[in-house]
C-alpha positions, 0 to 999 in steps of 0.5 A: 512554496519551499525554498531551497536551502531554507530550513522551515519554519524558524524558530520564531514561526515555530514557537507560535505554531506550536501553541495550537499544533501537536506535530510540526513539520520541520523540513529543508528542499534541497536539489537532489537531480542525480538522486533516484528513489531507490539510491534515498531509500539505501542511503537512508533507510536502509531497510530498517523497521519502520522505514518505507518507500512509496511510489506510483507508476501511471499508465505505461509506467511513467512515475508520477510526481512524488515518491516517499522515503520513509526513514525513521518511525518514532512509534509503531501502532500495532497488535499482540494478541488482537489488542492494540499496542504501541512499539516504541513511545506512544504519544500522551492521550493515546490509547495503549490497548483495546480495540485497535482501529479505535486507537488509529481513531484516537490517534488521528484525532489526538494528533490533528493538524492543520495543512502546510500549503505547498508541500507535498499531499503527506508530510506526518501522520500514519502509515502501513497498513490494516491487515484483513482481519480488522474488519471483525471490529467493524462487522460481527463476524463468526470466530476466524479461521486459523491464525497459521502466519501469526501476523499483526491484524495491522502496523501503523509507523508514527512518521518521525523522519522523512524524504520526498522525492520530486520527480519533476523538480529533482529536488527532495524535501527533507522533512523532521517532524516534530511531535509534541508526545507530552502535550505540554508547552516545555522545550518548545526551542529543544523540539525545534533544535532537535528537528533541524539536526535531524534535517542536517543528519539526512542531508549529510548522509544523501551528501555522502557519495556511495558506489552505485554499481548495475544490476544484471538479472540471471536468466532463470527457466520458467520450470525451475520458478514453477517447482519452487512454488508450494501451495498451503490448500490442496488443489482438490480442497480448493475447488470444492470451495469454489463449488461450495461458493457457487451452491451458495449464489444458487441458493441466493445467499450473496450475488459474488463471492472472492475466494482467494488461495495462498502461495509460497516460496523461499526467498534468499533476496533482500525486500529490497531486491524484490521490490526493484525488480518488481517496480522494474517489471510490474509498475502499477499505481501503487508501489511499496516496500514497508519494513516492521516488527512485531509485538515478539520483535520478529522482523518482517516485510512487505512489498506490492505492486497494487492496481486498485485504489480502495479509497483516498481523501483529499480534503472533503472529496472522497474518491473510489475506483472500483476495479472489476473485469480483466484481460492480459495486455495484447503483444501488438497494439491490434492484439490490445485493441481487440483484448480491450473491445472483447473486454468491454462487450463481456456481459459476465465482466460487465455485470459483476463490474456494476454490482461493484460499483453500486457497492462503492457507491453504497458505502461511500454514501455512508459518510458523504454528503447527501446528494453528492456521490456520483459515478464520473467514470464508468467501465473505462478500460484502463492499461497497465504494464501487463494487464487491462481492467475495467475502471469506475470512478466514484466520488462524494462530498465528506460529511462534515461530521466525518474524518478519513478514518470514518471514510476508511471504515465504511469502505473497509473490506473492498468489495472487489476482494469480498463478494455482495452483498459484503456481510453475507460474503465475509461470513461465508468466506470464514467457512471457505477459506482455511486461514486468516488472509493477513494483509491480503485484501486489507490496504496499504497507505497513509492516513495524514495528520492533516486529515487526508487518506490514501489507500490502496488494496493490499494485493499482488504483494508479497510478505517476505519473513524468515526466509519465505515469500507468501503471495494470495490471489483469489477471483470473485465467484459467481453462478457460472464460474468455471473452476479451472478458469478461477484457478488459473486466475488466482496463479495469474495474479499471483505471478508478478510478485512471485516471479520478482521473489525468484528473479529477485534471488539472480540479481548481480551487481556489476561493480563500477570498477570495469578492469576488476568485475566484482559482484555486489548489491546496490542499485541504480534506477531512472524512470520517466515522470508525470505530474500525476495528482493520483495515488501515492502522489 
C-alpha cells in the first residue's frame, strides 16, 4: 500500500531494484479530494502529444475506480510507411524498423518487469492504440484498399510521466518512471534524483490554483448537425456492398460479414471539449482521449466512448466479452423492460450472438491453457446510458509459454467488427470496403510492462485532425439483412461521437466572476464512483 506524502521507493530500495529491473516506478500518493480527471489532464496534460486520459464509466454511468492521466511520453512506436519507427529515444535493445507488431513484441519483452503490489493495475508500459490494419502482419491478406487518411497502422506512447486519479480515496498518485534506455548499471542515483523532480514538478503544477469556470452548452437543432454531416461512400455504392456481402453468405463463403462506412465533419472544438462532452453524454466502459503525431509531425487526436472490451489480461486469466445484438434504451423502465425481453427472444440477434461467442471462445483457445476456457457469462443484457447489448463473458488460463501480446494477436481483429469465419471475412472486406478503416475495429488501451493488457474496441470514436472529425460504424451482415435496417444502424452508432463533435463547437464557459460574464474554456466535472475492477480500472 502507498503512503501519503512518501516518495517511493528510496533511493536505497532504488538501487537494489535496478539491478534486475529496466523500468522503476517512482511515485508519491497525494490527497487530491477537490481534483477531478478532467481539472489533471488540463493542468497537466494540456493536450500535448503523448499525453491521455483513460477512464471508465459502469452501468448508469458511475466511474469506476481509476482514471489515468497520462502526462509525458519519452518515446512513441510508431509507423512510416508501414515500418516501425520510433518518435523520440528508443530504448537499447529495441527495434527500430521492420514488422512493426514485432517491435511492440520486443518492446515488452525488453522492458518486462515484475509488479509493485498495491498500486494501481497500469503504472509503465505501452499505450494507444493498433490501428486495423495491423492485422495483415498476423494474417495474408490481398493488397489493401486506399490509404485515403494517410494514418499510422498504430501509435504506442512509452509512459515516462503519469497520474492516477483514485475515485474512491480522492487521492492521486503521481508516478515518474524511471526507464533505464541503455541497459547499463551507470547513474543508477541521477536516474532516481531525475524521477523524484519529476514527481515534484507535477505536485507543483496540480498545486497551483487555476479558474475552473462552467461550461453551458448552446442548443443547436437536430437539422443543422444533420447537414454538416458528409459521407466519403455514396449511399448507392454502399448498399450494393451490402448485397454484394449477403451473395457471398448465400453462396457459404462466411456466415457474417461487418461492413462499416465512414462519416465526416468539421470540428472547430478542442479533443478536449469533444471528449467532455462525450464522457457527459455517452459514459461507456471505455473513455478516451489520446493525443499523437506522426512519423511527418502531423498532429492528430482520438477520443471514444467504446462499450466493448476485445480483450484484457490480468495476471494468467484472460477474460473477453463478446458483445453482439442491441436495442436502444426504453424512455421509462416498462419501456426498457420490454426493449431488454424482445432483445433476448430475437432468434436473429441470439444467433449471431453464439456464433460470436464460439469465436471468442476459439481464439482465446489458442494461447490458454487446455481445458480452462469457459463461458461464465451468456447472453446477459447489459444497460448503458443509450443502448442495451447482449454481453457473453469468455475466460481462460494463459499458457505459461504466452504473453499478453500473444493474447493480443490471437484475438486481433474482434469478430464483433470482422464477420466468421474471421479469415474469409477479412479478405472479403478489402473487396467491399473502398478504404483502409484506420483505428476503427482496431483497439485502444495499454499493454503493461508488468505483463498486463487492456484492451478495448476502437469504435464509437472519432479521430480529430486538421480541422475535421471522422467517425466509422458498420453492422454484422447476414443472409437476411435488411439494407435500410444496416444503414440506419451504422448512422445510429455513428451518432454519439458526432453529436459531441458539434455540441463540442457550442460549448461556453461562463467565467467565475459572476458581476462580469466573460466566456472561456475550462472545465469542471464530478462524477459518482464504484470500485469497479473492470476496464480501465
Amino acid at each position: 500500500m502507498q503512503e501519503l506524502g512518501v516518495i517511493s521507493p528510496t533511493l536505497v530500495q532504488f538501487r537494489l531494484l535496478a539491478r534486475t529491473r529496466r523500468v522503476i516506478p517512482v511515485r508519491l500518493k497525494v490527497l487530491a479530494d477537490a481534483e477531478t480527471p478532467i481539472g489533471l489532464y488540463r493542468k497537466l496534460a494540456k493536450g500535448q502529444p503523448g499525453t491521455f486520459l483513460m477512464e471508465s464509466a459502469a452501468m448508469g454511468g458511475v466511474w469506476s475506480r481509476y482514471s489515468f492521466i497520462g502526462v509525458r511520453s519519452r518515446a512513441t512506436l510508431t509507423t512510416d510507411d508501414g515500418a516501425a519507427c520510433w518518435l523520440g529515444e528508443a530504448p537499447a535493445g529495441v527495434p527500430l524498423g521492420g514488422n512493426p507488431v514485432e517491435a511492440v513484441r520486443a518492446t515488452i519483452n525488453e522492458l518486462r518487469t515484475e509488479r509493485f503490489a498495491g498500486l494501481p493495475p497500469f503504472t509503465s508500459g505501452l499505450v494507444g492504440f493498433v490501428g486495423w490494419e495491423s492485422v495483415r502482419h498476423w494474417e495474408k491478406l490481398q493488397a489493401p484498399p486506399e490509404d485515403d487518411l494517410q494514418l499510422p497502422e498504430l501509435a504506442l506512447n512509452l509512459v515516462a510521466d503519469m497520474a492516477v486519479h483514485d475515485n474512491a480515496e480522492g487521492s492521486v498518485l503521481l508516478i515518474a518512471n524511471a526507464i533505464n534506455y541503455d541497459d547499463s548499471t551507470d547513474r543508477v542515483d541521477e536516474a532516481w534524483h531525475d524521477a523524484v523532480a519529476r514527481v515534484n514538478t507535477m505536485l507543483q503544477q496540480i498545486s497551483t490554483p487555476v479558474a475552473q469556470p462552467v461550461s453551458v452548452l448552446n442548443s443547436t437543432d437536430a437539422s443543422s448537425f444533420a447537414d454538416r454531416v458528409r459521407q466519403r461512400w455514396a449511399e448507392p455504392e454502399y448498399l450494393a456492398a451490402i448485397d454484394r456481402g449477403k451473395e457471398a453468405i448465400v453462396e457459404g463463403e462466411v456466415f457474417q460479414v461487418v461492413i462499416s462506412r465512414r462519416f465526416e465533419m468539421d470540428c472547430d472544438a478542442s479533443a478536449l471539449d469533444v471528449y467532455r462532452v462525450l464522457r457527459n453524454t455517452n459514459p461507456s466502459p471505455y473513455m478516451y482521449l489520446f493525443s499523437f503525431e506522426d512519423a511527418k509531425g502531423r498532429p492528430f487526436s482520438i477520443v471514444g466512448s467504446s462499450p466493448e472490451s476485445l480483450v484484457t489480461v490480468t495476471g494468467d486469466q484472460v477474460i473477453t466479452h463478446p458483445i453482439a445484438g442491441s436495442r436502444p434504451r426504453g424512455g421509462s423502465v416498462e419501456a426498457d423492460k420490454a426493449l431488454a425481453d424482445e432483445l433476448r427472444a430475437d432468434a436473429k440477434e441470439r444467433a449471431e450472438h453464439l456464433m460470436l461467442v464460439d469465436l471468442a471462445r476459439n481464439d482465446i483457445s489458442k494461447v490458454c491453457v487446455a481445458g480452462s476456457v469457459d463461458v461464465t457469462q451468456f447472453m446477459e443484457v447489459e444497460k448503458f446510458s443509450h443502448i442495451m447489448h447482449l454481453v457473453s463473458t469468455v475466460v481462460g488460463t494463459l499458457g505459461p509459454e504466452y504473453t499478453a501480446y500473444d493474447v493480443l494477436a490471437a484475438t486481433f481483429p474482434a469478430g464483433t467488427l470482422s464477420g466468421a469465419p474471421k479469415p474469409r471475412a477479412l479478405r472479403l472486406l478489402d473487396e467491399l470496403e473502398p478504404h483502409r478503416r484506420g483505428i476503427y475495429g482496431g483497439v485502444v488501451g495499454y499493454l503493461d510492462f508488468a505483463g498486463d493488457m487492456d484492451m478495448a474496441i476502437a469504435i464509437r470514436s472519432a479521430l480529430l485532425r486538421d480541422g475535421l472529425a471522422y467517425v466509422q460504424a458498420g453492422g454484422g451482415i447476414v443472409a437476411d439483412s435488411d439494407n435500410a435496417t444496416e444503414a440506419l444502424e451504422s448512422v445510429n452508432k455513428a451518432a454519439a461521437p458526432l453529436r459531441a463533435v458539434h455540441a463540442a463547437a457550442s460549448l461556453q464557459t461562463i467565467a467565475a466572476d459572476f458581476s462580469h460574464p466573460s466566456f472561456d474554456d475550462s472545465p469542471s466535472n464530478d462524477s459518482p464512483i464504484n470500485d469497479r475492477p473492470s476496464d480501465f480500472r
